[in-house]
C-alpha positions in Angstrom: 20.8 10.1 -7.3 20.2 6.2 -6.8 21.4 6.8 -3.2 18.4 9.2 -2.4 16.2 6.1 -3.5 15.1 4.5 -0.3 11.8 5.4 1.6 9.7 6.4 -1.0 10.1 2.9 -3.0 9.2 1.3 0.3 5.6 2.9 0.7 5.1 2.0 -3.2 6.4 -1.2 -2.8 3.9 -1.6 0.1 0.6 -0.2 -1.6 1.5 -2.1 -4.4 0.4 -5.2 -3.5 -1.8 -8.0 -4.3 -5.2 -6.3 -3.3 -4.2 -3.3 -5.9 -3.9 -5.9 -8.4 -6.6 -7.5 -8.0 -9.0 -4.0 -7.4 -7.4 -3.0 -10.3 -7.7 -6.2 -12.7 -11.1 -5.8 -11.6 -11.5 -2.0 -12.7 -10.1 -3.0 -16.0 -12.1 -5.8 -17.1 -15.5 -4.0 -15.8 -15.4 -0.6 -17.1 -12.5 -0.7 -19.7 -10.3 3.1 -19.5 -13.2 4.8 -17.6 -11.8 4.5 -14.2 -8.4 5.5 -14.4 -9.5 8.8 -13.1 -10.0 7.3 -9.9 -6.4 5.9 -9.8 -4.8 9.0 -11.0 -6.7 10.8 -7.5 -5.5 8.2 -5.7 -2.1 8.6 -6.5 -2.5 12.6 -6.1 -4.1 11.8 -2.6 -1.1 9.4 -1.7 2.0 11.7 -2.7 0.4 14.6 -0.4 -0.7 12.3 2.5 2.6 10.8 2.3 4.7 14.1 1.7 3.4 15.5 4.5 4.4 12.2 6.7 8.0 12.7 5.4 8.9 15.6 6.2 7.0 15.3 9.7 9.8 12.3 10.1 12.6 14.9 8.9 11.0 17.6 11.3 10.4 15.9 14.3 12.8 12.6 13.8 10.3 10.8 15.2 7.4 8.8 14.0 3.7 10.0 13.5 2.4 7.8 16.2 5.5 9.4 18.6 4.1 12.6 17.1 0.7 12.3 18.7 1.5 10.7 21.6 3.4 13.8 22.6 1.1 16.4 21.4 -1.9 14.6 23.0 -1.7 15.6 26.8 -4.4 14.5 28.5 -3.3 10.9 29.7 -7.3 8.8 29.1 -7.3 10.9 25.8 -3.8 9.6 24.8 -4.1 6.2 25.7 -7.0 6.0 24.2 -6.3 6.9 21.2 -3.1 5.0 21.2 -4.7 2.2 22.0 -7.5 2.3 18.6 -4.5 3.4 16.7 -2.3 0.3 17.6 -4.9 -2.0 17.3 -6.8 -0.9 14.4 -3.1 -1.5 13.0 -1.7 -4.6 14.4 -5.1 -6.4 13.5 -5.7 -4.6 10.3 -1.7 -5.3 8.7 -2.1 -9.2 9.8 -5.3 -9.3 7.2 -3.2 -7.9 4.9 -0.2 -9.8 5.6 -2.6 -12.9 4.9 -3.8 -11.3 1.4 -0.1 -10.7 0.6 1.1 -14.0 1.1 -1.9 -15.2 -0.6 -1.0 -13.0 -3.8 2.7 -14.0 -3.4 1.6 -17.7 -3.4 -0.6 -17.5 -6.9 2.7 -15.5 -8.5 4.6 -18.9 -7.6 1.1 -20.6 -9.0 1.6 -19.1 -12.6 5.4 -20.1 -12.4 5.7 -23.1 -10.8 2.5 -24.7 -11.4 -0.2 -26.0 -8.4 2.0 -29.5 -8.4 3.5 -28.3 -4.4 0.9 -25.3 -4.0 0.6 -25.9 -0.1 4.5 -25.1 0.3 3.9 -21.7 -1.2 2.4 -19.8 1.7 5.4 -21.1 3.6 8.0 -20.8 0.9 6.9 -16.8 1.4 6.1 -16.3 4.8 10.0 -18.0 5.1 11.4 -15.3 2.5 10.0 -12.5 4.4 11.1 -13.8 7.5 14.7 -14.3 6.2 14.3 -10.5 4.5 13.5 -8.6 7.5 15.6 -10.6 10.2 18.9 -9.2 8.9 17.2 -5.9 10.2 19.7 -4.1 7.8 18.0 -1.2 6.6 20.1 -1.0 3.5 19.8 -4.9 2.6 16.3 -4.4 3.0 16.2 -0.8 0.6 18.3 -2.8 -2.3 16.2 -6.0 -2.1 12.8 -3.7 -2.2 14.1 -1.6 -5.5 15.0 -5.4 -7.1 11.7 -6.2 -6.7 9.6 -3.2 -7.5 11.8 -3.1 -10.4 10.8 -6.4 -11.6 7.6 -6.0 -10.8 7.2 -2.2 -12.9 8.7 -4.5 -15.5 6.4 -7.0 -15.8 2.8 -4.8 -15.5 4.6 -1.9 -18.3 5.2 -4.6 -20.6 1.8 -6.4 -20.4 0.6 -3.3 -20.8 2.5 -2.3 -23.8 2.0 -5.6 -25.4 -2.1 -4.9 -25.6 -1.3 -1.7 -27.4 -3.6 0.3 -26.0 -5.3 3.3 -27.6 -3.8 6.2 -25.7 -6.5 9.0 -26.6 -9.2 6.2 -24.8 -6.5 6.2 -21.9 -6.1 10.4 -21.9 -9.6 10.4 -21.7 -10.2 8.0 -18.8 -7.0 9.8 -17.1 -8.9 13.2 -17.0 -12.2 12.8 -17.8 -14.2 11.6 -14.4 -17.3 9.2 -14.8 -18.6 7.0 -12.6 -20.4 4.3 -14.7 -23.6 2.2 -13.3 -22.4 -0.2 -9.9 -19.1 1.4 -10.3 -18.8 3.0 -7.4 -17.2 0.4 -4.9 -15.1 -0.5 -7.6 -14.2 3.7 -7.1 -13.5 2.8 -3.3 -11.4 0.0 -3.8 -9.1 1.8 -6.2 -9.0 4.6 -3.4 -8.9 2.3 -0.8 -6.0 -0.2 -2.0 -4.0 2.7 -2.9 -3.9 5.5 0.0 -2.9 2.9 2.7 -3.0 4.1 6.1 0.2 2.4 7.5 2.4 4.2 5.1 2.1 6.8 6.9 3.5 5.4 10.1 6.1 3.8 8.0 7.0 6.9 5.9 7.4 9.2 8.5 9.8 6.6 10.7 11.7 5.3 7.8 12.9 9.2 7.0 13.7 9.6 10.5 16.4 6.8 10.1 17.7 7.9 6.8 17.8 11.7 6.8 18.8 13.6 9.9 18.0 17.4 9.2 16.0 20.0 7.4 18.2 20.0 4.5 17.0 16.7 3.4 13.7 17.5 2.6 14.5 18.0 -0.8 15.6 15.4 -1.3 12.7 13.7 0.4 10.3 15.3 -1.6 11.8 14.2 -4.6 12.2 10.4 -3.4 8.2 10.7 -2.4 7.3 11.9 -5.8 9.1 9.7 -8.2 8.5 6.6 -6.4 4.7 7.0 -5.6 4.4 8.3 -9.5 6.4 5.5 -10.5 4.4 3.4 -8.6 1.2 5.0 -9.7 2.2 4.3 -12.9 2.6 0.2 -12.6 -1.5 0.1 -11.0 -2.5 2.6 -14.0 -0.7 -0.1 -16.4 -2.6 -2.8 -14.7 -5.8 -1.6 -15.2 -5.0 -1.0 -18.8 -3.7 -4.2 -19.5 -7.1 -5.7 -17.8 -8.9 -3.1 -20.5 -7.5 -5.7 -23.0 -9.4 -8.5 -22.5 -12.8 -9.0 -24.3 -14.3 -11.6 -21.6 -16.3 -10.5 -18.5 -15.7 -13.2 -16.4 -11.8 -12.6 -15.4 -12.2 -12.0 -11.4 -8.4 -12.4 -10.7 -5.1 -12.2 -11.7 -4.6 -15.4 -13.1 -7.5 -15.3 -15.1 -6.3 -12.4 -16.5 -2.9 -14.2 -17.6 -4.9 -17.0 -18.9 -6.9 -14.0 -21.2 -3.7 -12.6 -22.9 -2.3 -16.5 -22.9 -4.2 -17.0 -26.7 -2.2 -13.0 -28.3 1.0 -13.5 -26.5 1.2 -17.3 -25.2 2.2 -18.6 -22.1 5.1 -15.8 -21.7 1.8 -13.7 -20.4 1.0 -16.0 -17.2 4.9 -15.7 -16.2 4.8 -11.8 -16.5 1.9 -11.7 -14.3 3.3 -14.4 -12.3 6.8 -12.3 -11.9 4.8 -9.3 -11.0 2.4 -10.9 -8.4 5.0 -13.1 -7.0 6.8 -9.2 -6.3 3.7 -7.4 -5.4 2.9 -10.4 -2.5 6.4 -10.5 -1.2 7.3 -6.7 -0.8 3.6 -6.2 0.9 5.0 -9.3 2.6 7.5 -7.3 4.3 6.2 -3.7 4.8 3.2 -4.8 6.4 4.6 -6.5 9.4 7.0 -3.5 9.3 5.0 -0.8 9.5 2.8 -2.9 12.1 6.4 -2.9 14.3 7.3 0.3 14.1 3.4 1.6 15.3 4.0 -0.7 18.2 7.4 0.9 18.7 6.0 4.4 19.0 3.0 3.7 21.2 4.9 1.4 23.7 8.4 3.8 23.8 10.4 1.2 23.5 12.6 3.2 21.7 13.9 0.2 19.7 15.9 -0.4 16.2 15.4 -2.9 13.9 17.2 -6.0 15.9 15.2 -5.4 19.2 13.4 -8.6 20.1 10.6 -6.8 21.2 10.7 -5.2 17.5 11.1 -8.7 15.8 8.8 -10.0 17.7 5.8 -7.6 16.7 6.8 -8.5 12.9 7.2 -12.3 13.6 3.6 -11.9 15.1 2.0 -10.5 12.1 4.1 -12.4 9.7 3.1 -15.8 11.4 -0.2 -15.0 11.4 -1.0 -14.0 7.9 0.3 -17.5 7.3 -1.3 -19.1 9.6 -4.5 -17.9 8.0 -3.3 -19.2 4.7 -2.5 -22.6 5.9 -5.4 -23.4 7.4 -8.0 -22.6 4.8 -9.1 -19.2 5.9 -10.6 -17.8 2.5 -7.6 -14.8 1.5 -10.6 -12.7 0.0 -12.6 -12.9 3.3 -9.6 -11.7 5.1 -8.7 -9.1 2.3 -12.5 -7.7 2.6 -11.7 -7.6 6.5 -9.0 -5.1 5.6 -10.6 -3.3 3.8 -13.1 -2.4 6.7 -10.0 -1.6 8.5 -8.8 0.7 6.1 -12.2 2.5 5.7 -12.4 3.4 9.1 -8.8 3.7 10.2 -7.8 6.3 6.8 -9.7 8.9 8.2 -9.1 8.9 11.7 -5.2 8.5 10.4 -6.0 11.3 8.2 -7.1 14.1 10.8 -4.6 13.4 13.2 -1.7 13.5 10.4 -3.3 17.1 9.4 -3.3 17.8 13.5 0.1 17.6 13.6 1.8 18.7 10.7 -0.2 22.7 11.3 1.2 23.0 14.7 3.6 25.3 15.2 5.2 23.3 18.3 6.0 20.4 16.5 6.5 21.6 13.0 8.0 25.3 13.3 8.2 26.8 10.1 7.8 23.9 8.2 4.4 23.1 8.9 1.5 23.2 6.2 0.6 25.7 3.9 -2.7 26.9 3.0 -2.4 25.2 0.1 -1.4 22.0 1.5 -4.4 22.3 3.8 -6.8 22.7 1.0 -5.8 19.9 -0.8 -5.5 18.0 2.6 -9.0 19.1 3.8 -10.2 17.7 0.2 -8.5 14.7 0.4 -10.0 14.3 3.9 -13.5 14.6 3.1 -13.3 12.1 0.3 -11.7 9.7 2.8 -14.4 10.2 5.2 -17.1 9.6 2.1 -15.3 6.6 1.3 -15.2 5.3 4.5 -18.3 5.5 5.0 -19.4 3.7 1.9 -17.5 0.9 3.0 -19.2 0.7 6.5 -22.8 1.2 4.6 -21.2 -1.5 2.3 -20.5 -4.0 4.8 -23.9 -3.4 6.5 -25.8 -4.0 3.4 -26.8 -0.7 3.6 -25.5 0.5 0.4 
């Protein structure tokens, strides 16, 4: 069983990451239980988006940007689109990358203290660097479950120390309300969560570990646990943010500081732990993902160890802490991101749909009517979304 783990705890790994903490600290704090609707969608939206991006990678053994470079025959039309693709990607993953190393950086805060807080963005950026040069698939599969593992550890039990009341959390699970100014706290939940470089990453990471048909069971299964699993750890967050009384928490560490005076200072090093985890497996992912786009739309071709690989990764890596070190605001980059995400999730979104209902590249394993209903759905909410956040950014909303 553990060795069908692999892809599946990547993608959570990589959604996971400081910008759901914070949205969902956020959610917690400002509307209590009432939002976890939102996040359970979100996860529903992510395991179909991301199913379907699997077993395109089984399918086709190639990636989703391979995928629609092949299917897309006219060559101004291709490039074209290859070209908003990569860039929306490569540009959009190094704002992250920055956010990540930020959140990373205020784990090592809550542990260490701010005595050597400039090291920190450096101390990470290094660890990732380290992490994704052995370009060992495998090292890099155990490392990520170590760290998810620790940091499912450390949300569950904050969570379960506030002892919440679980007919309040039933209710905010499947009753939907959208409370007064809640609703780009709606689109951050949506928007942290269905990340539109999994699904470049999901469908190339399957490619490398299962080879045929017969796998996409197995798949499946690693797609659904995970993403649940990993559902699970932002639904906990929000919950242990429903804890604290005060409105003024506004990040993570506040939020330690508010359970510091029930459970002492145990509580900042369990959200320490956990944001130290979040920050570095986003850490890695994101310039991954971002290299394995750029593999796709240039052909290269090329396995972990490539330079031209590495050096796509180094390039993200070494900005994001570049940003950090030179006093670039993390929250103006993470709101950056999110602009990227808006707009890139849908476009992602259509042409993933595109693909996976033709008959040439899918066969008999492409959607169902089902699937497409559920995909269409998921689509138009994206789209929605999106465009709240454009409207949003204008000042228009």
């Amino acid at each position: 069983m553990f060795k069908k783990v692999g892809p599946g705890v990547l993608v959570a790994a990589a959604f996971i990451g400081p910008g759901t903490v914070t949205a969902c600290i956020l959610a917690g704090v400002g509307y209590g239980y009432t939002l976890l609707w939102a996040m359970l969608l979100s996860i529903i939206a992510t395991v179909v988006l991301q199913e379907m991006s699997a077993r395109l990678g089984i399918v086709t053994q190639k990636g989703l940007a391979d995928v629609i470079k092949q299917e897309l025959r006219t060559p101004w039309l291709r490039n074209t689109v290859l070209a908003i693709i990569l860039g929306a990607i490569v540009i959009g993953n190094a704002a992250y990358e920055a956010g990540n190393i930020g959140g990373g950086t205020l784990g090592l805060e809550a542990i260490f203290g701010e005595a050597h807080i400039s090291y920190y963005p450096l101390v990470i950026g290094l660890l990732a660097f380290v992490l994704l040069y052995l370009g060992s698939y495998k090292i890099l599969e155990k490392v990520f479950v170590f760290l998810v593992i620790i940091m499912s550890l450390s949300f569950v039990l904050t969570a379960a120390i506030t002892q919440p009341n679980m007919l309040e959390v039933l209710k905010g699970l499947l009753v939907p309300t959208v409370p007064t100014d809640s609703i780009l706290t709606i689109i951050a939940l949506v928007g942290t969560t269905v990340v539109p470089y999994n699904l470049f990453l999901h469908a190339s990471l399957v490619s490398e570990k299962w080879k045929s048909t017969a796998d996409l069971k197995a798949a499946r299964r690693d797609t659904f646990v995970a993403l649940v699993l990993g559902g699970l750890v932002s639904i906990c967050i929000i919950i242990s943010a429903s804890a604290i009384q005060s409105t003024t928490v506004n990040d993570v560490m506040d939020m330690a500081k508010g359970l510091e005076p029930l459970y002492g200072s145990a509580a900042k090093y369990f959200m320490g732990i956990g944001l130290f985890a979040a920050g570095i497996t986003s850490a890695i992912t994101a310039p991954l993902a971002a290299a394995y786009v750029a593999n796709s739309c240039f052909g290269w071709k090329a396995d972990l160890k490539n330079i031209k690989f590495r050096l796509v990764w180094m390039l993200i890596l070494g900005l994001g802490v570049f940003f950090l070190s030179f006093g670039i605001k993390p929250i103006e980059i993470i709101k950056f991101a999110q602009i990227a995400n808006g707009i890139l999730l849908p476009v992602i979104a259509v042409f993933l749909l595109w693909v996976v209902n033709r008959v040439s590249v899918m066969g008999t394993y492409k959607n169902t009517k089902f699937q497409n209903i559920i995909g269409i759905v998921i689509l138009a909410l994206s789209i929605l979304l999106g465009a709240k956040s454009i409207l949003k950014v204008f000042g228009l909303l």
